[in-house]
C-alpha positions in Angstrom: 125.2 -39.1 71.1 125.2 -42.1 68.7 126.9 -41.6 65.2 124.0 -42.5 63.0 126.2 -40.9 59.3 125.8 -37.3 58.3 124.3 -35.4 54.8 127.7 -36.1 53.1 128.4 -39.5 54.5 126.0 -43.1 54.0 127.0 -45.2 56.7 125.3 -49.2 56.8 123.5 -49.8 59.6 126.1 -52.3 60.2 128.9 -49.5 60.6 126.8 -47.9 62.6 126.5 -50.5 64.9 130.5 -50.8 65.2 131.1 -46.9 65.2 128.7 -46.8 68.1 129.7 -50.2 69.9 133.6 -49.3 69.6 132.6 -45.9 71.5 130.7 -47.9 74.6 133.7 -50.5 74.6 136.4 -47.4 74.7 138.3 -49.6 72.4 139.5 -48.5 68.9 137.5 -49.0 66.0 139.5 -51.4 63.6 138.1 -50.9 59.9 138.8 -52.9 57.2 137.8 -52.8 53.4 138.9 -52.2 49.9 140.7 -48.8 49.3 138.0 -46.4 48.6 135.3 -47.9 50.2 135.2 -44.6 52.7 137.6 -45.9 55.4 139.5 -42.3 56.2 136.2 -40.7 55.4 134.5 -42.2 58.0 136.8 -40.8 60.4 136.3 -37.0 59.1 132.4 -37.8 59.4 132.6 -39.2 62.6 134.6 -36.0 64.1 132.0 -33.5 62.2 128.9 -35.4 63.5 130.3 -35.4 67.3 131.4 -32.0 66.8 135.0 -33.2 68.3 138.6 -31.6 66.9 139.9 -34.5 64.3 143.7 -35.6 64.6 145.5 -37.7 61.6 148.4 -40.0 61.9 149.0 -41.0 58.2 151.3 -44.0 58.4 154.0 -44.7 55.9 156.0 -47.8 55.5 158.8 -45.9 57.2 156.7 -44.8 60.2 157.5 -46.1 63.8 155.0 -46.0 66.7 157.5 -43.3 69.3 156.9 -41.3 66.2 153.1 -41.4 67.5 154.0 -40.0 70.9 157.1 -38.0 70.3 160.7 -37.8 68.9 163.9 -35.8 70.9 166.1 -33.8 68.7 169.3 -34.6 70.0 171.0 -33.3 67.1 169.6 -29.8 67.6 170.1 -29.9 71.6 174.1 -30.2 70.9 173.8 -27.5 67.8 172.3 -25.3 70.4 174.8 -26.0 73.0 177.5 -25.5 71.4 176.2 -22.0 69.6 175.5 -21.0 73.5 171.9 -21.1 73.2 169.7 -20.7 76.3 167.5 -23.3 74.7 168.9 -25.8 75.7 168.4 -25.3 79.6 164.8 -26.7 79.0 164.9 -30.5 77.5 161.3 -29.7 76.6 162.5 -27.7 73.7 163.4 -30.2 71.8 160.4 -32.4 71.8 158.6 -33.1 69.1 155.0 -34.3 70.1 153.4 -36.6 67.6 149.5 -37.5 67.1 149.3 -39.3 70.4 150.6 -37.3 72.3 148.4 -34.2 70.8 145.2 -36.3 71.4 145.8 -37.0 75.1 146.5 -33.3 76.0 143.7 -32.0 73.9 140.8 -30.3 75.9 137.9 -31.9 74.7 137.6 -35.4 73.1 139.3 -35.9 70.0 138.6 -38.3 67.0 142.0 -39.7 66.5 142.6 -41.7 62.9 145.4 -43.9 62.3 145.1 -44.5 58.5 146.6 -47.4 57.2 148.1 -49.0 59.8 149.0 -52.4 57.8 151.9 -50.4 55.8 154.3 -49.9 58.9 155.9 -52.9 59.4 154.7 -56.0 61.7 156.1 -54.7 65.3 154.3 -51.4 64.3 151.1 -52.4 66.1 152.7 -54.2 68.9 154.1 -51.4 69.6 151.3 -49.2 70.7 150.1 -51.8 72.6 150.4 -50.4 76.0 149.6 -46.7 75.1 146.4 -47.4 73.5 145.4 -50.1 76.6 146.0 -47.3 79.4 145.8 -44.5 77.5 149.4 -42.8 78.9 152.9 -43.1 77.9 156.2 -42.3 79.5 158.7 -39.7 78.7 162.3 -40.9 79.6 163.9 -37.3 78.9 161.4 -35.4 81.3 160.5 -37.9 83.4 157.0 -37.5 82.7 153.9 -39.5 82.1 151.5 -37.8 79.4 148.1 -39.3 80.3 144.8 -38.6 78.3 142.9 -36.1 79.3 139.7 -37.1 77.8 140.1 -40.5 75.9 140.2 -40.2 72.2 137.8 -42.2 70.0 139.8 -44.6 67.8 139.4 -45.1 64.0 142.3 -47.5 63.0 142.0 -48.4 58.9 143.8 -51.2 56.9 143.9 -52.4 53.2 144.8 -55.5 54.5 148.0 -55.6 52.8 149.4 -57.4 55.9 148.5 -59.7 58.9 147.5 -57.7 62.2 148.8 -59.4 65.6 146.3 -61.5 67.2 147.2 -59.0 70.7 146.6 -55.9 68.9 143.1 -57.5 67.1 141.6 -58.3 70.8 142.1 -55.1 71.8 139.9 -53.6 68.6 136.4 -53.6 68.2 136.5 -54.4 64.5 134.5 -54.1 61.4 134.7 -54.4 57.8 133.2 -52.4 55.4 131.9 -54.9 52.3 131.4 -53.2 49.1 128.7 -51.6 48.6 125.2 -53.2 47.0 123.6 -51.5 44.3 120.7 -49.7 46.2 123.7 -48.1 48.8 125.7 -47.2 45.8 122.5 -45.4 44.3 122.3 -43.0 47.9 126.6 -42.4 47.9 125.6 -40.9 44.6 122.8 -39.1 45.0 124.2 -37.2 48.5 127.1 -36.4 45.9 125.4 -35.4 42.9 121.5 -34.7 44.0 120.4 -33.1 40.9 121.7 -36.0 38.2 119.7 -37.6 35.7 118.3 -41.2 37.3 118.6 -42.5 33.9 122.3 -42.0 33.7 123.2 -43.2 37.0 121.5 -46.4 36.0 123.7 -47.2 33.1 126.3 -45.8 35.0 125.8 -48.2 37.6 125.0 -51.5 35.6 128.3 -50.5 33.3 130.3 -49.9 37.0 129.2 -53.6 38.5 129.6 -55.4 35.3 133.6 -54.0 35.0 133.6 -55.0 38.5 132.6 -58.4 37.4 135.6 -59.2 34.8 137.4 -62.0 35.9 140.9 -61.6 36.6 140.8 -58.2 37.2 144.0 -56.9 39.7 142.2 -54.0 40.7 138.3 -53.8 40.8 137.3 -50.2 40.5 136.0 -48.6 44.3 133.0 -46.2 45.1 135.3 -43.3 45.1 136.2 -44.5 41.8 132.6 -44.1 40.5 132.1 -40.9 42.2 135.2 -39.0 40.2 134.3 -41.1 37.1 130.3 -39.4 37.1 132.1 -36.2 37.7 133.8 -37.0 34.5 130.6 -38.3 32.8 128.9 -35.0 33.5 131.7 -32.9 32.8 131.8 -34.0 29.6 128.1 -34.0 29.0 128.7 -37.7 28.1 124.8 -39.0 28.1 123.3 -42.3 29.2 122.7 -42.8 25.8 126.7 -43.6 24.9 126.6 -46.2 28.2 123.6 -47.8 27.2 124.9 -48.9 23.8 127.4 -50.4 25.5 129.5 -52.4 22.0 131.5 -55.6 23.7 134.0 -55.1 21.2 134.9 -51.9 22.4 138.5 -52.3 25.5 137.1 -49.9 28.0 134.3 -47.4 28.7 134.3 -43.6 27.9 136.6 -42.0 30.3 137.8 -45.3 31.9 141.1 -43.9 33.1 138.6 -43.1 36.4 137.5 -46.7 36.9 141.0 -48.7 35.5 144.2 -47.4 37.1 146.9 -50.2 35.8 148.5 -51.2 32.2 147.4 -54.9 33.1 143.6 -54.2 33.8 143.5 -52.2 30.6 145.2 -54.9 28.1 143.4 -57.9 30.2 140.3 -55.4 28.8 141.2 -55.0 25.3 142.5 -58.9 24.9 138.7 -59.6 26.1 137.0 -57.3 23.6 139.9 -58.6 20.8 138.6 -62.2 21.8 134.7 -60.7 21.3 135.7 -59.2 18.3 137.1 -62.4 17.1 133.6 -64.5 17.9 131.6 -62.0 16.4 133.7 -62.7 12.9 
C-alpha cells in the first residue's frame, strides 16, 4: 500500500514520494522542517492510513537512547530483596521496556515516531546506530537479544536545532518539508474548516504571508499557527472585512497572539508601524 495522505492530512507529492521511498528502502524516514509544518502529524497520518498500531518516543533534552530499548530498576530489585519479595527471583521484573523495544515485539507492523530527535544531545543518534541498522538489541541482565518481529516504519523529526552525524544521516532516507505555497495552504485549510467563507481565507492568507514576510522576524508564524488563528477568527465572528482594511499603522493583527508568540516579534511590530506612523505625519 503506498501512503498517498488521508481526508485530514495534505501531503506534497514530494512527501509522498519520501514516505513511500523510505518504506521500499526499510530505512527511517528523516523529516525536517519548521515547527508546525506537520512533522509529528505526518506520523499519526501515516499509522491511520496503513491501519498499523502508532508508537511515540517524545525526546527531551534529558533523554538517552537505552531509554529507547529499556532501563533496569536496580533500586527496586534491592528494595524488594531486602522486604523478602519473591519478585525479585525473576530479573525480568524489573525491566522497564522503552519504545524500541515495544515496536520490535509488537504483532503486526508498527509506525514508530521519534519526535525531535535534535534536542537529545549529539551522541543521542549515534547511539541507536546499531539497533536501528539490524533491527535487535542486546539485553545484558537476561541475556537476551530482542529482535523485531515485523520491522517498524520509521518517522524520525528535527527542528534542526542541532547538527545530525553524517553516520546516522546515511542511514536515513531524508526529506524536508518546505513551507507551504499559497495554493497548499488554501487545501490545509479547507480539509480543516470545509464550510469557511473563501473570501475570508483570502485576506486571511494574504495578511498570514505578508507577516511572514517582515524582516527580522525571530519566529515566522507556521501553518498550525494559521489554523488556531482562523479558529480564532471565526470564533469571534471577526469578518474579512476587518483584514481587508488592513491600517499599517496598526502593531499587529486582530487576535495576533495566534500568529506572534515572543515579546521581540511583537515590539519589532509595533516599532515598524511607529516608524509608518511617523512617515505618514
Amino acid at each position: 500500500m503506498k501512503f498517498q495522505g488521508t481526508a485530514s492530512y495534505v501531503a506534497t507529492d514530494d512527501l509522498k514520494l519520501a514516505v513511500n521511498a523510505a518504506i521500499t528502502l526499510q530505512r527511517p524516514l528523516l523529516v525536517k522542517g519548521e515547527p508546525g509544518t506537520g512533522k509529528t502529524m505526518l506520523a499519526e497520518q501515516l499509522a491511520q492510513a496503513l491501519g498499523a498500531p502508532l508508537i511515540t518516543w517524545h525526546i527531551k533534552s534529558t533523554t538517552k537512547a537505552h531509554q529507547g530499548l529499556y532501563e533496569y530498576d536496580a533500586v527496586s530489585r534491592l528494595r524488594d530483596s531486602q522486604l523478602g519479595d519473591e519478585r525479585v527471583r525473576d530479573v525480568r521484573n524489573y525491566l522497564r521496556k522503552g519504545k524500541l523495544w515495544e515496536a520490535f515485539e509488537a504483532e503486526a507492523r508498527v509506525v514508530l515516531l521519534i519526535d525531535e530527535i535534535d534536542k537529545a544531545d549529539i551522541e543521542f543518534p549515534n547511539d541507536l546506530l546499531q539497533e536501528l541498522d539490524r533491527m535487535e538489541f542486546f539485553v545484558y541482565e537476561i541475556n537476551e537479544t530482542i529482535r523485531a518481529r515485523h520491522r517498524p516504519i520509521i518517522i524520525i523529526t528535527s527542528n534542526n536545532e542541532k547538527e545530525l552525524p553524517d553516520a546516522f544521516l546515511r542511514r536515513c532516507f531524508f526529506h524536508y518539508i518546505a513551507f507551504p505555497d499559497k495554493a497548499t495552504l488554501q487545501k490545509i485549510v479547507d480539509v480543516h474548516f470545509p464550510d469557511i467563507s473563501q473570501a475570508l481565507v483570502k485576506e486571511a492568507l494574504e495578511l498570514f504571508f505578508d507577516l511572514r514576510k517582515v524582516p527580522g522576524l525571530r519566529k515566522k508564524p507556521s501553518t498550525s499557527e494559521l489554523v488556531d488563528w482562523l479558529r480564532l477568527l471565526l470564533a469571534d465572528q471577526i469578518d474579512q472585512a476587518a483584514l481587508r482594511e488592513r491600517d499599517p499603522t496598526r502593531a499587529v493583527p486582530p487576535l495576533a497572539g495566534a500568529l506572534v508568540k515572543n515579546e521581540q516579534d511583537v515590539q519589532l511590530l509595533e516599532r515598524l508601524a511607529f516608524m509608518t506612523r511617523r512617515a505618514n505625519h
